[in-house]
C-alpha angles and dihedrals in degrees: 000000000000121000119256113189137351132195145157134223126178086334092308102124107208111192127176125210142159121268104189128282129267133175121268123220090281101050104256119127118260132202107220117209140220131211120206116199113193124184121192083243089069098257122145133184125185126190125177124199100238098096094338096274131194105216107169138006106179121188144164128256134220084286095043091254103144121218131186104236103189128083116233147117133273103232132037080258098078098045088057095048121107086239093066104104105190097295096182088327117168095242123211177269079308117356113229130000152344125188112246095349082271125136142158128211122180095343090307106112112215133201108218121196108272117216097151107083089273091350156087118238136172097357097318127263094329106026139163082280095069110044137079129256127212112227147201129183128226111187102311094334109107101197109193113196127186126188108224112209123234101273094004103160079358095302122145125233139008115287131194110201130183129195120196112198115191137169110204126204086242093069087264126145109189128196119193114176125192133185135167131196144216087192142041096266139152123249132178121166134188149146117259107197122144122226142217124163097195097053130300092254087055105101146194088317092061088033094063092054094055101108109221137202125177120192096229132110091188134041126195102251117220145201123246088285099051097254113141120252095209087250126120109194113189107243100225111135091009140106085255098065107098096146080113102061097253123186107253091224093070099051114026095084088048100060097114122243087003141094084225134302131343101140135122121238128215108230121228105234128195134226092268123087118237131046115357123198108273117176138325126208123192127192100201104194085057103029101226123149134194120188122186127210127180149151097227121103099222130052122181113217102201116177098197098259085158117057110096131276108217125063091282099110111063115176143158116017083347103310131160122236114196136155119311091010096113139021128213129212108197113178113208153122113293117287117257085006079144092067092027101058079175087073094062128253122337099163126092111204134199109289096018125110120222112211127177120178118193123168125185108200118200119224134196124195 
């Protein structure tokens, strides 16, 4: 992979490389390309165009060892692998899931792809997640747009969406996602990496010492699927109350009905407009801190139960990625709010503008 292109802004270090080639929808090769963000604190960020992938997020700890946190794979291979499941992945046209792949708009019923045993998860087969987005670069933002086809995956409507990825000089790494519509439709965007502060080769062991807090007094509770049952039990005295930082250990084996978390949590917003406090995670023996803000009103905490136990997964320089080593934070309107109008609006409609902010801010103590 030879390097492209190079250039600084404000000590912020851009550099464009190639990340492999692949075959578009019709057939013809195309050079994906990665994007390597570099701060003078250490900090560095890389993004590749397939699926809008984050591959690598490498930062110091309290003794200026730098670690790569994220879970990923080393070639475009591996991102376009079935065993790929969602490693920092751009997720669309809607994040998590809807029951039965069924939804109505306007009085018009649609069948969306189901991938998720009887229903639609992350976008559907061929989500936001496996194709390729076209790019520009302003200054050291990389913006990756995609254009989303009427009925793509069952979607109404044709839908322009626009991704801004930025590392700031304060440890920032800031997400702003755009998309416009020609017809009612239903978008929900996130970010899907996976985290470990440890390193992302550490495993359940260092996982279960993270301490985590999550600015939400409600969660959306599910059924065994996952699939929202339109209530919104307040978490106090339960697993689900992390508003007190709690060590994940203690509590990961005790979510009911569940192998750990995969739940969305209400967050707790404030009177202001704009990015609210979402959730912070500390790994204390490192020192290494992530803090989320958003202006979503959803964020899924999702502690990789599902990832295999056995050597399956191989990863990075060789690791191996198995249950409970790793932890997401995907900001994001409620799951299944199209077919739960008590969760608030889930529909863009012609005219409007979705826009979606998240920032994970890296921490050092």
């Amino acid at each position: 992979m030879t390097c492209a292109s190079k250039k600084s802004v404000r000590g912020i270090l851009l550099e464009l490389d190639d990340f492999g080639q692949t075959t578009d929808s019709s057939g013809n090769t195309v050079t994906i390309k990665r994007f390597t963000w570099t701060n003078s604190n250490k900090v560095s960020v890389q993004l590749i165009t397939y699926g809008g992938y984050i591959t690598s997020v490498k930062i110091p700890d309290s003794q200026g060892n730098v670690e790569d946190v994220v879970i990923g794979f080393d070639t475009l291979e591996g991102y376009l692998s079935t065993n790929n499941t969602y490693f920092g992945a751009t997720i669309g046209r809607c994040a998590n899931r809807i029951k039965r792949g069924l939804m109505t708009i306007e009085g018009v019923s649609y069948q969306l792809a189901t991938n998720d045993g009887l229903n639609h998860l992350h976008g559907g087969i061929k989500g936001f997640d496996k194709v390729i987005w076209d790019y520009y670069v302003a200054g050291t933002k990389v913006v990756l747009s995609y254009h989303g086809a009427d009925l793509e995956e069952g979607y109404p409507g044709d839908v322009v969406v626009n991704v801004t990825f930025e590392l700031t000089g304060n440890n920032e790494l800031v997400i702003d996602y755009k998309a416009t519509t020609n017809k009612p439709t239903c978008v929900n965007l996130t970010n899907h990496s996976y985290f470990n502060l440890a390193g992302h080769d550490k495993g359940a062991t260092e996982l279960y010492k993270h301490v985590v807090s999550i600015n939400a007094d409600k969660i959306t509770e599910v059924e065994s699927d996952g699939i929202p049952t339109g209530e919104l039990p307040d978490v106090s005295g339960t697993i689900f109350d992390l508003r007190i930082p709690t060590v994940l250990g203690d509590v990961i084996q005790k979510v009911p009905d569940s192998p750990g978390y995969d739940h969305n949590f209400c967050v707790t917003k404030g009177t202001e407009e704009g990015n609210t406090f979402v959730a912070k995670v500390t790994h204390p023996d490192s020192g290494r801190t992530i803090e989320v803000y958003s202006n979503q009103p959803g964020v899924q905490f999702y502690t990789g139960n599902f990832l295999p136990e056995d050597d399956s997964l191989v990863g990075k320089g060789g690791s191996i990625y198995r249950k409970h080593g790793t932890f997401c934070l995907e900001t994001q309107i409620y799951p299944d709010a199209i077919n739960n109008p008590q969760f608030g609006k889930s529909v863009l409609y012609p005219g409007e503008l979705y826009h979606h902010t998240a920032t994970f801010k890296f921490l050092v103590s």
